[in-house]
FITIVEX-534981 format. One record per residue: residue in one letter; y, x, z of N, C-alpha, C, CB in turn. Coordinates in steps of 0.02 Angstrom, whole numbers, padded with zeros to 5 digits, always signed. Glycine has a CB too. Layout:
BEGIN
aYXZYXZYXZYXZ ...
//
This chain:
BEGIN
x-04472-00031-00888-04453-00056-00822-04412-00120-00830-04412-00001-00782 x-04449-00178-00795-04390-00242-00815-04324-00220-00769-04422-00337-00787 x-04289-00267-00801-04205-00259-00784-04196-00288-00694-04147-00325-00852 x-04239-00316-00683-04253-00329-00615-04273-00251-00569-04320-00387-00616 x-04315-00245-00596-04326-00198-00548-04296-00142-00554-04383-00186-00541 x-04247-00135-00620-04212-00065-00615-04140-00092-00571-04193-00023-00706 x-04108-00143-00565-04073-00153-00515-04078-00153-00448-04058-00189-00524 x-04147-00158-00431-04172-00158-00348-04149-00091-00340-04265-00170-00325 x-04197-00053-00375-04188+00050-00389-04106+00072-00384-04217+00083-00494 x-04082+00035-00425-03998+00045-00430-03963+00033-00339-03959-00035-00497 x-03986-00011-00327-03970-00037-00282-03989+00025-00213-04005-00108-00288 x-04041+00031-00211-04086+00072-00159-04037+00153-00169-04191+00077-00190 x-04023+00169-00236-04001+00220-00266-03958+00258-00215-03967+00201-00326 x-03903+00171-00207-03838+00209-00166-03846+00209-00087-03762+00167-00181 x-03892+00185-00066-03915+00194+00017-03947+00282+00002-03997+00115+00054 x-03988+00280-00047-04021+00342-00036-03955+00413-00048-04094+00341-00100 x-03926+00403-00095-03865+00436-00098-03827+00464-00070-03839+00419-00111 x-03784+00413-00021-03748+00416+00029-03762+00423+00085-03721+00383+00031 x-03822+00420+00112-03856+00448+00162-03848+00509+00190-03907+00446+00149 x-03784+00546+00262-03789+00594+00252-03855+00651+00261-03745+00599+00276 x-03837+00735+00240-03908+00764+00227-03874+00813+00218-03963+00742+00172 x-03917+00880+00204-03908+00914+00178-03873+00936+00115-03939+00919+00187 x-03881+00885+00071-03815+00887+00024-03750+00883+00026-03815+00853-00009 x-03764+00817+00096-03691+00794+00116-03623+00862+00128-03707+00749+00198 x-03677+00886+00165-03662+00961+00231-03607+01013+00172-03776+01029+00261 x-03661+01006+00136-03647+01074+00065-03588+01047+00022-03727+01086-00002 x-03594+00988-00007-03532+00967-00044-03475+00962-00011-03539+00910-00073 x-03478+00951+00068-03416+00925+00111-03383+01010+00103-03438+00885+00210 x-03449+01053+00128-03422+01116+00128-03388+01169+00086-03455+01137+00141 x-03420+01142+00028-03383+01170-00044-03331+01144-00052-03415+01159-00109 x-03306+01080-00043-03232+01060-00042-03206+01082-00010-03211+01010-00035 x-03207+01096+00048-03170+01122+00068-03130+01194+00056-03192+01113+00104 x-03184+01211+00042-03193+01315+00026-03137+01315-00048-03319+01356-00010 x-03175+01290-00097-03159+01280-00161-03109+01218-00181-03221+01275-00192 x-03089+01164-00156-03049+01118-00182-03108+01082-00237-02978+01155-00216 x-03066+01013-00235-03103+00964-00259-03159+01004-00349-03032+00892-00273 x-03099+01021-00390-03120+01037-00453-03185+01081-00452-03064+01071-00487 x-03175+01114-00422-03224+01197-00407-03284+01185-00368-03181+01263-00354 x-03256+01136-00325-03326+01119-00273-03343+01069-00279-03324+01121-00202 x-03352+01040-00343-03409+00980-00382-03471+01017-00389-03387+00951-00468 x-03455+01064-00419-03511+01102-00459-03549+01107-00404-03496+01175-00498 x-03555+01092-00347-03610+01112-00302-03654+01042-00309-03584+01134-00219 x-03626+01005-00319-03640+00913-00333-03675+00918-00400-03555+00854-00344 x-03646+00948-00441-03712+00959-00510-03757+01009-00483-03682+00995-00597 x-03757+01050-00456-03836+01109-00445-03859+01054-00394-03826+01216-00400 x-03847+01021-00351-03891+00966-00296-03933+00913-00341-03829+00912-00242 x-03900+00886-00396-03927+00857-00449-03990+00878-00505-03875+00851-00477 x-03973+00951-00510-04002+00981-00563-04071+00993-00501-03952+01056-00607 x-04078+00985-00439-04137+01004-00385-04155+00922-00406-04115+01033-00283 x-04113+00874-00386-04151+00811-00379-04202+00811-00468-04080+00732-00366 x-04156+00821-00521-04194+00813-00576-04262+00844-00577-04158+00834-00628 x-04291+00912-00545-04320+00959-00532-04393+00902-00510-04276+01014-00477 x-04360+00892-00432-04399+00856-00392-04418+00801-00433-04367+00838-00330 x-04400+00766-00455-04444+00712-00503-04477+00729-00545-04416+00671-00538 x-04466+00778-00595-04503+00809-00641-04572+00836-00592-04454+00872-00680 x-04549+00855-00530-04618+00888-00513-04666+00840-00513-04622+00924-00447 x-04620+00785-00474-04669+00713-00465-04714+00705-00502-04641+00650-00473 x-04686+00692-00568-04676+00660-00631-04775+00699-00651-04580+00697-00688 x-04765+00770-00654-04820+00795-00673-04874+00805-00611-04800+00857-00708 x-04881+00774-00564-04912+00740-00510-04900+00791-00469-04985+00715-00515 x-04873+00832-00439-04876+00890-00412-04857+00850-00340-04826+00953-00448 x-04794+00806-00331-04798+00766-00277-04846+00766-00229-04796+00716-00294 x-04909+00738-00272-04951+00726-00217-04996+00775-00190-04985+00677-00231 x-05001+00830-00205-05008+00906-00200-04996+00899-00147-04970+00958-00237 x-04934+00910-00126-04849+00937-00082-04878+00860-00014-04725+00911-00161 x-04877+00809-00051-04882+00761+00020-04982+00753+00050-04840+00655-00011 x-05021+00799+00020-05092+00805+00041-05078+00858+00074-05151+00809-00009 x-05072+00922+00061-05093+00967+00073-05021+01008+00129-05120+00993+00003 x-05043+01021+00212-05011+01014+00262-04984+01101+00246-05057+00984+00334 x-05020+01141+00190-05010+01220+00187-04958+01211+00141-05077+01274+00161 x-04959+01176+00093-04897+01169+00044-04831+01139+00076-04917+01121-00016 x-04845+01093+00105-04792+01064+00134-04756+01103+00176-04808+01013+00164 x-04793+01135+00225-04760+01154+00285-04735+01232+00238-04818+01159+00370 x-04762+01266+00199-04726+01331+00185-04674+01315+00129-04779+01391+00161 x-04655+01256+00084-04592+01251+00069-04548+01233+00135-04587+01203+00014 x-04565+01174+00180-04540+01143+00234-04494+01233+00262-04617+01097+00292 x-04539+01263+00289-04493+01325+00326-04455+01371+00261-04555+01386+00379 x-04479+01352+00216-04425+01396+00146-04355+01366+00167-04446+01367+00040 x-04351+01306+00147-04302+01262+00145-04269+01275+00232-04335+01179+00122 x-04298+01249+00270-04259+01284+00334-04231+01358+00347-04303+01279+00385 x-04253+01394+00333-04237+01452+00324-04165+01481+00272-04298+01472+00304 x-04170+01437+00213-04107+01429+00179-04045+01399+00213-04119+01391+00125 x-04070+01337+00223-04025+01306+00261-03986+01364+00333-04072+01235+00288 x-04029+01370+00386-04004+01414+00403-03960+01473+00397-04029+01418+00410 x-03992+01510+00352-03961+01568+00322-03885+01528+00291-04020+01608+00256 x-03887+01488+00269-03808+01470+00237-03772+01447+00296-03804+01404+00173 x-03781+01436+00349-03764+01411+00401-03749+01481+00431-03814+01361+00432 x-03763+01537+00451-03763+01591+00457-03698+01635+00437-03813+01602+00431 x-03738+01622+00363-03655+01658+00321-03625+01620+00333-03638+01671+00242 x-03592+01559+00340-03527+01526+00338-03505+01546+00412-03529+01439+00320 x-03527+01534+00471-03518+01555+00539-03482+01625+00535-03589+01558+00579 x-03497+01683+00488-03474+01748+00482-03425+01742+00449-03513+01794+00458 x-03420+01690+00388-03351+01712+00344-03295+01716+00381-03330+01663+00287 x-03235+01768+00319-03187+01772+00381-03142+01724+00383-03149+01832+00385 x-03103+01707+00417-03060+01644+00441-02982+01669+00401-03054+01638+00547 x-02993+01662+00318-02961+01684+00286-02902+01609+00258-03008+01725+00240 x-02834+01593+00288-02795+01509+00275-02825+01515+00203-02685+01496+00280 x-02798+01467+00168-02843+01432+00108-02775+01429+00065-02890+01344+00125 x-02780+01459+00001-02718+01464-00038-02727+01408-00060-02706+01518-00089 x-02708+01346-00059-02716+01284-00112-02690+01294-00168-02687+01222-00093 x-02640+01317-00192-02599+01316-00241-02621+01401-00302-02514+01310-00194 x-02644+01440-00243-02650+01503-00282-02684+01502-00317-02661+01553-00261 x-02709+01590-00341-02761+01608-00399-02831+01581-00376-02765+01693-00413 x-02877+01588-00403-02934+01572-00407-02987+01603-00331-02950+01599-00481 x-03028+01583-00322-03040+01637-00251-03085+01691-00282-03086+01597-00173 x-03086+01738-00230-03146+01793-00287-03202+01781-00266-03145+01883-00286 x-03217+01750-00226-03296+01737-00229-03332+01659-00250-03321+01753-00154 x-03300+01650-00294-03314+01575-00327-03325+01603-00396-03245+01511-00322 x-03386+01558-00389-03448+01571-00455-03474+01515-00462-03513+01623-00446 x-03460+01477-00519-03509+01423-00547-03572+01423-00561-03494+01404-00593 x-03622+01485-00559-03684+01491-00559-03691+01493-00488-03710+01546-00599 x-03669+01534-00439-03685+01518-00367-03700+01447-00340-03631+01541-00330 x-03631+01410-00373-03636+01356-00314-03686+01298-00348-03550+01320-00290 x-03711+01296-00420-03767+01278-00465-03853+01304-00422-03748+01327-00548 x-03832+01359-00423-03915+01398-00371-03907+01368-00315-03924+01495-00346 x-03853+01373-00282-03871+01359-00185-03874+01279-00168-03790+01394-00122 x-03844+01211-00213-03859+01153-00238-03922+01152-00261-03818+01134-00282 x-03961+01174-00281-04030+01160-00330-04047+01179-00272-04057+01198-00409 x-04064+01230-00253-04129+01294-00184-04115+01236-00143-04097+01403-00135 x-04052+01209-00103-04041+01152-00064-04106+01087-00081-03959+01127-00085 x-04102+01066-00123-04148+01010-00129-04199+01038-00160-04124+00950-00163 x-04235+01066-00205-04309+01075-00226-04341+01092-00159-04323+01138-00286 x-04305+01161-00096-04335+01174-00068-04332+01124+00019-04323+01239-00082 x-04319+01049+00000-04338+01003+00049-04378+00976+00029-04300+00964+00073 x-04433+00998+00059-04516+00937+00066-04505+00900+00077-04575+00934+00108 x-04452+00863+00118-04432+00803+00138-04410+00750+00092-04388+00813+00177 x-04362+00780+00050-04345+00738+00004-04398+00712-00035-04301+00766-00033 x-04440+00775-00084-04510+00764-00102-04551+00724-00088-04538+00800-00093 x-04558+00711-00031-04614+00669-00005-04561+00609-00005-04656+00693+00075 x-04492+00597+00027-04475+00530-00002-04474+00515-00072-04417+00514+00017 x-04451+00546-00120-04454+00505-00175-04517+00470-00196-04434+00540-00225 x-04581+00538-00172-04656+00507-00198-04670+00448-00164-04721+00556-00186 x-04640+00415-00100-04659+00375-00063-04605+00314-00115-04649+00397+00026 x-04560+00320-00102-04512+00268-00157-04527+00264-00211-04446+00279-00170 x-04529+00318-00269-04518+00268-00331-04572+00247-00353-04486+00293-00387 x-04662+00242-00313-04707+00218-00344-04698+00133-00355-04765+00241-00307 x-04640+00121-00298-04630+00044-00283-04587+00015-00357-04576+00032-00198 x-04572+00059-00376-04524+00039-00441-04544+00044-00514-04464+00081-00441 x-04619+00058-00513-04646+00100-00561-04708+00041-00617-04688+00175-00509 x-04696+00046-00656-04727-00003-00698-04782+00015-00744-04680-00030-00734 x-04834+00015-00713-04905+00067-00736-04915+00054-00813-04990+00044-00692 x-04919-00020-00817-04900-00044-00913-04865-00006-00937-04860-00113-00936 x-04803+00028-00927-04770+00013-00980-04767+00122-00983-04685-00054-00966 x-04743+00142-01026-04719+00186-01042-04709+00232-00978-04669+00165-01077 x-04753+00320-00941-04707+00319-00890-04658+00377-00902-04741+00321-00821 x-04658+00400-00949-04583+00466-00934-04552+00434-00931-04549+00523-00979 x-04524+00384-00987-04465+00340-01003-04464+00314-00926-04477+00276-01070 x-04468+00288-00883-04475+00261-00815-04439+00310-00774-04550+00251-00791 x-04488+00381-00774-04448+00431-00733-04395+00453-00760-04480+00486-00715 x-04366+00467-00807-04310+00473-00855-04285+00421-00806-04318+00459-00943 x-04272+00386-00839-04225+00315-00784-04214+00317-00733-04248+00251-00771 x-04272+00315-00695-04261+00341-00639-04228+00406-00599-04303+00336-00630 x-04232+00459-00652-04194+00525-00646-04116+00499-00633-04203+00577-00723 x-04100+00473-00719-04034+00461-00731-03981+00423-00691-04035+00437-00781 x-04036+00364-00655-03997+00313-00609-03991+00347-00539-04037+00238-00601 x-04034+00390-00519-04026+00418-00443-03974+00479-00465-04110+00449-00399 x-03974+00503-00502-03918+00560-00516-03845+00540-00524-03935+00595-00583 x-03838+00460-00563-03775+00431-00577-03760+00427-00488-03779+00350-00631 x-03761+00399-00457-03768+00390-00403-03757+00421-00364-03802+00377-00395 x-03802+00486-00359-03790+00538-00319-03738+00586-00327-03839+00567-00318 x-03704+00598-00398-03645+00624-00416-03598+00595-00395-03637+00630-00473 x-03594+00526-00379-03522+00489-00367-03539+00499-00297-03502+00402-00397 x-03591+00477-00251-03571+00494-00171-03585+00582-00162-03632+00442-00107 x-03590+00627-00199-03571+00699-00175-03493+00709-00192-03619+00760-00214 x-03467+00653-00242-03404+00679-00275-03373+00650-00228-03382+00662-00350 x-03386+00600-00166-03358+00571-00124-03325+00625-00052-03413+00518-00109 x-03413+00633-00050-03408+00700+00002-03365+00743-00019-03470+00742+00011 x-03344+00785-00088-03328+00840-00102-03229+00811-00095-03372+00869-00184 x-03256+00753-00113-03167+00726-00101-03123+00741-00047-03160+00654-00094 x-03170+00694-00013-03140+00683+00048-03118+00752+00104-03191+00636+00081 x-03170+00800+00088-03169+00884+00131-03109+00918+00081-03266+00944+00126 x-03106+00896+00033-03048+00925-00005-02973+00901-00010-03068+00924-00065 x-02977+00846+00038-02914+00824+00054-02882+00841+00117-02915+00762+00049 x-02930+00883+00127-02900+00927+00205-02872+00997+00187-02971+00945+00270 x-02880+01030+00144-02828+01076+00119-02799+01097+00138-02798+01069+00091 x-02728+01053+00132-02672+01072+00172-02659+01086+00226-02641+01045+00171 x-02712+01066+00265-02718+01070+00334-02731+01143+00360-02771+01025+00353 x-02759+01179+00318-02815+01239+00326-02763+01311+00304-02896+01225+00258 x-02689+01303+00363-02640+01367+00335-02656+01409+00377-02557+01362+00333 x-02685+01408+00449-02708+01453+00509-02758+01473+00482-02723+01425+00579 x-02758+01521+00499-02846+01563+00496-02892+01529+00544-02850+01655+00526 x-02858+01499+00604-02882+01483+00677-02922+01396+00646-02795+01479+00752 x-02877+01374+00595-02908+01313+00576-02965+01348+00528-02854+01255+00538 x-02953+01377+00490-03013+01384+00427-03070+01411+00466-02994+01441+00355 x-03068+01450+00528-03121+01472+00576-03170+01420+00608-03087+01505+00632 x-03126+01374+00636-03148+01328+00664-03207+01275+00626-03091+01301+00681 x-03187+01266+00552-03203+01237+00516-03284+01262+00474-03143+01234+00486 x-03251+01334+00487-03316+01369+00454-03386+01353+00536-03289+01486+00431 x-03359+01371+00565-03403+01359+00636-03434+01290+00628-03352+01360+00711 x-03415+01236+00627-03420+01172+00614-03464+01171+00574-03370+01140+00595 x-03468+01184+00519-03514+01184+00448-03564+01232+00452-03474+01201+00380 x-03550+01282+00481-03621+01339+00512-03647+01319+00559-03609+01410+00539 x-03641+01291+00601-03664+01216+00646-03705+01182+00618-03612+01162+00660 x-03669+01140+00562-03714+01068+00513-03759+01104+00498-03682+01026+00436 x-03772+01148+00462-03800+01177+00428-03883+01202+00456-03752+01221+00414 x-03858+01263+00506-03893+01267+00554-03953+01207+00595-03846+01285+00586 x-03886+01140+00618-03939+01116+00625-03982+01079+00576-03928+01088+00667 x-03953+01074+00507-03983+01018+00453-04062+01066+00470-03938+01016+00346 x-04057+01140+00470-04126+01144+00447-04163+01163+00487-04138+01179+00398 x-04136+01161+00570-04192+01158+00626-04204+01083+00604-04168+01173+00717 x-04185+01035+00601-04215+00965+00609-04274+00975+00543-04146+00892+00597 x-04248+00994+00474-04299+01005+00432-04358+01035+00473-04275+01047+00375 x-04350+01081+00497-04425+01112+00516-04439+01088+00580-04431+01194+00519 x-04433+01036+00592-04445+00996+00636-04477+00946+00622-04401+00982+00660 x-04496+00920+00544-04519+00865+00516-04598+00876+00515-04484+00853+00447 x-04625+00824+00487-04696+00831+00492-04707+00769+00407-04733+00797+00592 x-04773+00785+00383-04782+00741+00330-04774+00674+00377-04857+00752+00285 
//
């Protein structure tokens, strides 16, 4: 890939990144829940989906997923259906203030928030079908192509770690705020909201 065109990609990287989404929703929400340290890890399992999704690309499966309206549409309602459902549970959790300073919480698991980050993005067709629509524009049929998607993996992931670590920041600097139950309620409602709606709009999409 010339050095030109991996800067356009670089460039495109951080619009595509920061774009809010369904990741946005989830990392804002894990900071909050978990504090900055704890609720990254949802920012690496969102990553470890994006790596996923290229690899699928990668072995043409993409265009599978953007032909065929039976593939599409039955991940399309997977992925809504998740979305939902996490939108669901958070609406129920209980409106428990937020120890900032205390022990660890008991339902924080670094394999959890690794699974519900990954299921988040593999299972958006949406995303899928954008990347297959983007990175053919960046793609250099001469030359070498794993090495390409490799790159391309590595540069949309650099990227995407620093604006989820943004999201996860910024919801984690509200903390202190979160000593009422009446606030941490409110908050959970809010995010069972996003959530909710991130994945009526998903199943609302069309190729």
């Amino acid at each position: 890939m010339a050095l030109s065109t991996w800067l356009a990609f670089f460039a495109a990287s951080w619009v595509i990144s920061f774009s809010p989404g369904p990741g946005a929703i989830s990392s804002m929400s894990s900071g909050l829940k978990y504090g900055f340290k704890r609720g990254y890890w949802m920012a690496i399992g969102l990553n470890i989906g994006i790596m996923i999704q290229i690899f699928i690309i990668s072995l043409g499966l993409g265009q599978v997923l953007a032909r065929s309206e039976l593939a599409f549409t039955t991940l399309k309602w997977l992925g809504a259906a998740y979305l939902i459902y996490l939108g669901w549970k958070q609406l129920r959790t209980d409106a428990m203030p937020v120890q900032v300073a205390g022990q660890e919480p008991s339902d924080f698991r670094i394999r959890d928030l690794l699974l519900r980050g990954c299921l988040i993005n593999i299972t958006n067709p949406k995303g899928l079908v954008f990347l297959l629509a983007i990175m053919p524009q960046f793609l250099d049929l001469n030359r070498p192509m794993p090495l390409q998607y490799l790159l391309i993996a590595m540069t949309l992931c650099f990227t995407d770690l620093i604006a989820m670590g943004c999201y996860t920041s910024l919801a984690a600097r509200m903390l202190h705020l979160l000593r009422q139950a009446s606030h941490v309620r409110l908050l959970n409602r809010v995010f069972g909201s996003l959530f909710i709606l991130a994945g009526t709009v998903l199943a609302s999409v069309s190729r």
